[in-house]
Kinemage of the C-alpha trace (Angstrom):
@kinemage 1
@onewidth
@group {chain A} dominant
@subgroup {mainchain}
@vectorlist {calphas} color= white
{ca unk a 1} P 0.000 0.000 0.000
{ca unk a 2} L 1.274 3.653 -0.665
{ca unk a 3} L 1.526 6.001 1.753
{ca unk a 4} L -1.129 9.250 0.971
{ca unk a 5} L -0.201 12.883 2.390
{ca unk a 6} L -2.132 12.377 5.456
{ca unk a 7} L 0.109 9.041 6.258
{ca unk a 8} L 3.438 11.606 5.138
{ca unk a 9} L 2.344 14.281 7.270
{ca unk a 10} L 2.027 11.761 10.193
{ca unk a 11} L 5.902 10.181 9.599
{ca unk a 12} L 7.222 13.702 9.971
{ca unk a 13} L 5.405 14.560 13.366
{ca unk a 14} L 6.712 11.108 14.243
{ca unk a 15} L 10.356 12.297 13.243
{ca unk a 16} L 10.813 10.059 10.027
{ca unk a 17} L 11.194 13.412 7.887
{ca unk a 18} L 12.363 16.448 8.995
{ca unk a 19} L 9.104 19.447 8.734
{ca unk a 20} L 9.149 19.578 5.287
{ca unk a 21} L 7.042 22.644 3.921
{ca unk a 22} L 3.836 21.546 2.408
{ca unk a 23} L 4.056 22.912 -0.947
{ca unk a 24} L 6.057 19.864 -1.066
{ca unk a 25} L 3.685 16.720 -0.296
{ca unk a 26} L 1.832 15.543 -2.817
{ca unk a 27} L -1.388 13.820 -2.596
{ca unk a 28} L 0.928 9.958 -2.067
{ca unk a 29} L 4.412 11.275 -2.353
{ca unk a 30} L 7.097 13.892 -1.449
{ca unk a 31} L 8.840 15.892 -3.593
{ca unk a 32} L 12.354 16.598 -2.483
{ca unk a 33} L 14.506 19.362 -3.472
{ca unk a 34} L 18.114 19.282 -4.530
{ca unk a 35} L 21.123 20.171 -2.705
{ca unk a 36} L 24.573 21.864 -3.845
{ca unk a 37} L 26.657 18.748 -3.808
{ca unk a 38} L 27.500 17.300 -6.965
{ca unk a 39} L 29.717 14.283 -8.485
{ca unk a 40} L 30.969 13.932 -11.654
{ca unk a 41} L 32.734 10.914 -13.106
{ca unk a 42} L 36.141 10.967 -14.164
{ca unk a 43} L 37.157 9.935 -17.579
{ca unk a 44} L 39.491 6.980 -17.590
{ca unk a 45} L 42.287 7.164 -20.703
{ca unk a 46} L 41.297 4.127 -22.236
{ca unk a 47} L 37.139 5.120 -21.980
{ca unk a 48} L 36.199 1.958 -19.682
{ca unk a 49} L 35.484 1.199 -16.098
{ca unk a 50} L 34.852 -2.572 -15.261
{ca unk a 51} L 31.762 -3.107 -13.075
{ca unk a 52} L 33.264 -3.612 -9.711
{ca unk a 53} L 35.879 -1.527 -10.102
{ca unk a 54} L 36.484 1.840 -8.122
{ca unk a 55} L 34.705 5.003 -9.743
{ca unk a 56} L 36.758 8.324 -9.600
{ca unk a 57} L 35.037 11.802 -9.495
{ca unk a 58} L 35.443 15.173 -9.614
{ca unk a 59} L 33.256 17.010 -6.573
{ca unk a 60} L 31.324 19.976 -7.122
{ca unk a 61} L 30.101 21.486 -4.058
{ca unk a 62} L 28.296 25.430 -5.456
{ca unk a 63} L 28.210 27.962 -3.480
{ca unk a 64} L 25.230 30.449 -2.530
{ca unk a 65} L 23.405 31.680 -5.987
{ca unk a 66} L 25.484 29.462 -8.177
{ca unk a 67} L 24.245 26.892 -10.568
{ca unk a 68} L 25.610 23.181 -11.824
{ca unk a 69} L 25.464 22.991 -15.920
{ca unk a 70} L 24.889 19.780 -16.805
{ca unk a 71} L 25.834 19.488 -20.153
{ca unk a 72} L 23.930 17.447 -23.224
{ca unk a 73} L 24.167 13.972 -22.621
{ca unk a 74} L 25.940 14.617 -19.303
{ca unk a 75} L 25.865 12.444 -16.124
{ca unk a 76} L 26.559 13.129 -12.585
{ca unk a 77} L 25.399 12.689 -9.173
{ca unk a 78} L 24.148 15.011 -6.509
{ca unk a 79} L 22.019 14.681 -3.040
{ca unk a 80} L 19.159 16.107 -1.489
{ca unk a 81} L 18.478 18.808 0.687
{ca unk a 82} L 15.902 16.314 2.642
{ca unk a 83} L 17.139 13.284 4.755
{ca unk a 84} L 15.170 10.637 5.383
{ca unk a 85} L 15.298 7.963 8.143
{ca unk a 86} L 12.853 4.997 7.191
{ca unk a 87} L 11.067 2.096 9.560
{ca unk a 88} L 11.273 -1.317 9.147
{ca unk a 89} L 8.223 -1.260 7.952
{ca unk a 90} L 8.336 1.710 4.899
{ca unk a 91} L 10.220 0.914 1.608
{ca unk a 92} L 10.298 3.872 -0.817
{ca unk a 93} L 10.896 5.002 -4.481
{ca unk a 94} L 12.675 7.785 -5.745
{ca unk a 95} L 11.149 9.440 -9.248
{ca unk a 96} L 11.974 11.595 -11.290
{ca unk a 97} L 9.016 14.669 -11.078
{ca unk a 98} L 7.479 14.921 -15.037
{ca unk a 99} L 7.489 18.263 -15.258
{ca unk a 100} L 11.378 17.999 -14.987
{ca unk a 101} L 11.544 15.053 -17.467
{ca unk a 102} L 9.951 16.956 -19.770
{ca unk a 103} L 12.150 19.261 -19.632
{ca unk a 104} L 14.611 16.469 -20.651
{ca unk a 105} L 16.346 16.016 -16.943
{ca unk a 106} L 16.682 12.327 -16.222
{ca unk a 107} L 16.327 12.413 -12.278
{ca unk a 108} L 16.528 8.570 -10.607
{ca unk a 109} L 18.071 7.430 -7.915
{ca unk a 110} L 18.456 3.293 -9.213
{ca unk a 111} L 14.832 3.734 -7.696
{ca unk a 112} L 14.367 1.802 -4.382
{ca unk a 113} L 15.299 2.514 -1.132
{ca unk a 114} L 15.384 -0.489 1.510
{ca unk a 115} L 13.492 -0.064 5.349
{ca unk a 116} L 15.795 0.917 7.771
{ca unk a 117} L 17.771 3.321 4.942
{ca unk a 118} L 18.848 6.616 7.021
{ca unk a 119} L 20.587 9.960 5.538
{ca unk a 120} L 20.309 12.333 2.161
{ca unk a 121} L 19.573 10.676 -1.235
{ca unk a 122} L 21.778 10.665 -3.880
{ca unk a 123} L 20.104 11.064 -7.239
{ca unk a 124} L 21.266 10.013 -10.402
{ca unk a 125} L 21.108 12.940 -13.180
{ca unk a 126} L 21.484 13.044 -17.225
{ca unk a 127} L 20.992 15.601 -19.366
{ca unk a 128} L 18.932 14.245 -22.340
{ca unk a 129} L 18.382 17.320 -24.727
{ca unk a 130} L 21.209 19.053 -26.775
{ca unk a 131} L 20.915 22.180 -24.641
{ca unk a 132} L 23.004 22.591 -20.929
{ca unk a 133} L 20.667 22.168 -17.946
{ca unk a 134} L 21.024 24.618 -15.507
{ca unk a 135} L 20.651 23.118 -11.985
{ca unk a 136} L 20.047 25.480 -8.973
{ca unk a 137} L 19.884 23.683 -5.570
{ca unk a 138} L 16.413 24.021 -3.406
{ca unk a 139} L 14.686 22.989 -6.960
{ca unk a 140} L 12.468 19.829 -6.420
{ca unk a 141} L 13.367 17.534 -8.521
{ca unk a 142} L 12.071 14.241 -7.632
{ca unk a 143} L 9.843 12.695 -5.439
{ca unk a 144} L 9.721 9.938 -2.769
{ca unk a 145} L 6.942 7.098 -2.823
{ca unk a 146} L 6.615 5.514 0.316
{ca unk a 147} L 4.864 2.026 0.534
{ca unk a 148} L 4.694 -0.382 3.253
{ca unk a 149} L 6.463 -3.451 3.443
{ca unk a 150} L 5.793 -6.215 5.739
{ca unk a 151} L 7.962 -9.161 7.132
{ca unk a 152} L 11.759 -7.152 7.529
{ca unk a 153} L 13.664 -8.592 10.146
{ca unk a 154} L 16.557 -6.357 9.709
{ca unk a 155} L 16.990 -2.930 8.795
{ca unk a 156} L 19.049 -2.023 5.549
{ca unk a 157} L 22.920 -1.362 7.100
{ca unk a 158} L 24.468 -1.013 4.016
{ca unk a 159} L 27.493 1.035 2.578
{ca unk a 160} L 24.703 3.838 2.060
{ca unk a 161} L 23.346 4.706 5.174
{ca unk a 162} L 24.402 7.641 6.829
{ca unk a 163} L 25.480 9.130 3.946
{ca unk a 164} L 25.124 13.547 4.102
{ca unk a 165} L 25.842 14.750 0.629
{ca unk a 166} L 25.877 12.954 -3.388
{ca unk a 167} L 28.115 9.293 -2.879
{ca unk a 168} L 29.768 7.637 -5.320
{ca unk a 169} L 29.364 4.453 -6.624
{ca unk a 170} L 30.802 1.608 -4.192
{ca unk a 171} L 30.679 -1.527 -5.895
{ca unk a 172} L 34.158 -1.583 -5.426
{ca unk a 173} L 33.292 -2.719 -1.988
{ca unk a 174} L 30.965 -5.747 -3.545
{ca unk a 175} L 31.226 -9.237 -1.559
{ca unk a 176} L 30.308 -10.934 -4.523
{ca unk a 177} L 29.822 -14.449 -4.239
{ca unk a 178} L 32.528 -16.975 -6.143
């Protein structure tokens, strides 16, 4: 089941959300503005990186008034203004908004977020038009889905949690079995 406003308003007086203002809940989501952190990968020599390897990037962090460019056919990560600290018994969903797909801004975040998840999201961007995307943080961007989920035993304690501004990829730290 997804969670309507009136479930969303509840989690925040409960302390799940911080007070978020309510130009930003949606009849069964939250939208969630952007922050002024901002990855972007490196480019390797030889044009490659190996799933499982380490990802390099350059960090962006803007200052007051400034904006990120995100070039055409650009990628590159950034975070959210909001944190969120979900129960064992909320999953969630990170979207892109439509008005800012159509304005050809790819906004995703690989989508799910596991119960127990805690800290600021870190969204996945790319610039799908020929023209540079002008990114100012405090701009919602996306929004959060939250749907219950029954039967977790254990909260979600991965190499995610906690984390405060846009994270890179870690898949270099991958116990993948042999």
């Amino acid at each position: 089941m997804i969670l309507g406003d009136s479930e969303i308003k509840r989690m925040m007086a409960e302390g799940y959300f911080p007070a978020y203002p309510k130009l930003l809940i949606n009849p069964a989501s939250m939208n969630v503005r952007i922050g002024a952190s901002f990855l972007v990968p490196r480019r390797k020599w030889f044009g490659s990186v190996a799933l499982g390897d380490e990802v390099k990037y350059k960090k962006i962090v803007l200052q007051k008034g400034k904006a990120f460019k995100l070039r055409p056919g650009q990628f590159a990560l950034a975070t959210t203004i909001e944190s969120i600290n979900l129960p064992l018994h909320l999953a969630a969903f990170v979207q892109g908004r439509s008005s800012i797909g159509r304005a050809g801004l790819t906004v995703q975040n690989a989508g799910f977020i596991d119960p127990g998840f805690h800290g600021h999201i870190t969204l996945e961007l790319k610039n799908e038009t020929k023209n540079t995307i002008l990114i100012r943080p405090g701009y919602p961007v996306a929004q959060i889905v939250f749907e219950q989920a029954q039967g977790v035993e254990r909260p979600y304690t991965g190499k995610y949690c906690g984390q405060t501004e846009a994270t890179g990829s870690r898949m270099h730290l991958d116990k993948i079995p042999r």
